[in-house]
C-alpha positions in Angstrom: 168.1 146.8 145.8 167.2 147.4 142.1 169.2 145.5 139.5 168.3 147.8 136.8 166.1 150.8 135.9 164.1 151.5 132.6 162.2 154.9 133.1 160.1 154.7 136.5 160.3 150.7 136.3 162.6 149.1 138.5 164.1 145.5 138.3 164.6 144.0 141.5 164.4 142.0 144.1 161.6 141.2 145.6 159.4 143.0 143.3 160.0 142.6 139.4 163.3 140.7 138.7 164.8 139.7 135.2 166.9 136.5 134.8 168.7 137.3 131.2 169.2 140.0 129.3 170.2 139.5 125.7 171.5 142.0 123.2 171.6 142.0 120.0 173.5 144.6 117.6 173.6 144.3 114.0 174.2 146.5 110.5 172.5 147.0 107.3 174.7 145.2 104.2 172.9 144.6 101.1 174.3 143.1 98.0 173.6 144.2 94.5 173.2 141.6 92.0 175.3 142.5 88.7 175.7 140.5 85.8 178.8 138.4 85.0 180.4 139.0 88.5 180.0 138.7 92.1 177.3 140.9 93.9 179.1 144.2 95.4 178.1 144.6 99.0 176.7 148.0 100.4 177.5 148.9 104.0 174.2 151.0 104.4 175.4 152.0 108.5 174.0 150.2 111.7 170.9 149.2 113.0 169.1 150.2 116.2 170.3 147.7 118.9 167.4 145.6 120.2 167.4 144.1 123.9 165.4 141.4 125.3 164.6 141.1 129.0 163.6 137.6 130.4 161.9 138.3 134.1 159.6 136.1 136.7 158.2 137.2 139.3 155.3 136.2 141.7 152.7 138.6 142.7 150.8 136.2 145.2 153.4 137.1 147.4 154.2 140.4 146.6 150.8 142.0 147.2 150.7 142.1 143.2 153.5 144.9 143.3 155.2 143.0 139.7 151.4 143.3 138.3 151.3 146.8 138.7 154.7 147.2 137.2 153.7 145.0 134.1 150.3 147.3 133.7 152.6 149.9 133.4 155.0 148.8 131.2 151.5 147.7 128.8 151.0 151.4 129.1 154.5 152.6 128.1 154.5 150.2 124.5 151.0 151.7 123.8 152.3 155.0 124.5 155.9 154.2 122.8 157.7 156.2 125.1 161.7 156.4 125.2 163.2 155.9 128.6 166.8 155.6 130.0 167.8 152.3 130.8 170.7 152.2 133.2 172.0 149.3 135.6 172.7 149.5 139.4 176.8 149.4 138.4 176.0 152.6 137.0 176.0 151.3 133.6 174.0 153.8 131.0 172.3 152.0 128.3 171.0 154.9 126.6 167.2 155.5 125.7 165.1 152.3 125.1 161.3 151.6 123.8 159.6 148.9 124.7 158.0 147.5 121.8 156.5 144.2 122.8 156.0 142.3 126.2 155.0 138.1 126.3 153.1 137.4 129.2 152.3 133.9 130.5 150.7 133.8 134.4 150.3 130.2 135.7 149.4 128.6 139.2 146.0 130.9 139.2 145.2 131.3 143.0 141.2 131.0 143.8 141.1 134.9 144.2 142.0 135.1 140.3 145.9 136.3 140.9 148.6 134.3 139.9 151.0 133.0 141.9 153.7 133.4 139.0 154.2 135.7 136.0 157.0 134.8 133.5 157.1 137.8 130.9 159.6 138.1 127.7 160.3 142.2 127.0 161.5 143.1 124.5 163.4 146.6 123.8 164.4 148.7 120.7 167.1 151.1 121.1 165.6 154.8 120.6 167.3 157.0 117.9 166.1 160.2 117.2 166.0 163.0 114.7 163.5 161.0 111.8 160.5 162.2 113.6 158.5 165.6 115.2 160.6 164.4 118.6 163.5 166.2 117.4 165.4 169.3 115.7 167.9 169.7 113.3 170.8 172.3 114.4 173.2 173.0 112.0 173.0 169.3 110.9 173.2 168.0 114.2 170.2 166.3 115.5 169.2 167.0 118.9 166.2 165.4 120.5 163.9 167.4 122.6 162.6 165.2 125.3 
């Protein structure tokens, strides 16, 4: 049963589980320095959410299923494609981009495969409207894909 879904990749069991899942949300403050008082602070609005996915898997016995899910996540950074992210409770976490993946294989099986693959992802929260993905309506911007 899959645990969570980003896209077409699936966290579960057997195939490609995570362990953690860390989250981190944040805003843009800035102070101004001013002579002979204290700095004013600027509440410039929120930054884009960032998520970090800690998974292990081991494709020795899975046939290499997890690999083939990992090559395909390598794909989607290169590619920078937004994708939902929603969990098996039915929990929506909106549209996510993967923008860097750590990999570290160990316990390298004569045929060359590993027998376990501990990979760190790490996730940017997709907001749209600064770029050619998306189209200003009366103000409103609404992303087209």
């Amino acid at each position: 049963m899959p645990l969570m879904r980003l896209g077409s990749f699936v966290f579960g069991v057997p195939t490609f589980s995570y362990e953690g899942l860390s989250r981190k949300v944040s805003a843009r403050v800035e102070s101004q320095p001013v002579i002979g008082a204290a700095p004013p602070t600027h509440l410039l609005g929120r930054n884009a959410d960032t998520l970090s996915l800690t998974c292990t898997f081991y494709p020795f016995h899975l046939n290499g299923a997890g690999l083939l899910q990992l090559r395909g996540m390598q794909e989607a950074v290169k590619a920078q494609t937004p994708m939902m992210f929603v969990s098996v409770g039915g929990m929506v976490f909106g549209r996510w981009i993967i923008t860097d993946i750590d990999e570290q294989q160990s316990h390298i099986h004569r045929s060359g495969t590993p027998q376990q693959v501990d990979a760190n992802i790490n996730l940017v929260e997709y907001i749209g409207g600064g770029g050619s993905g998306g189209l200003s309506i009366g103000g409103i911007n609404v992303d087209l894909f």
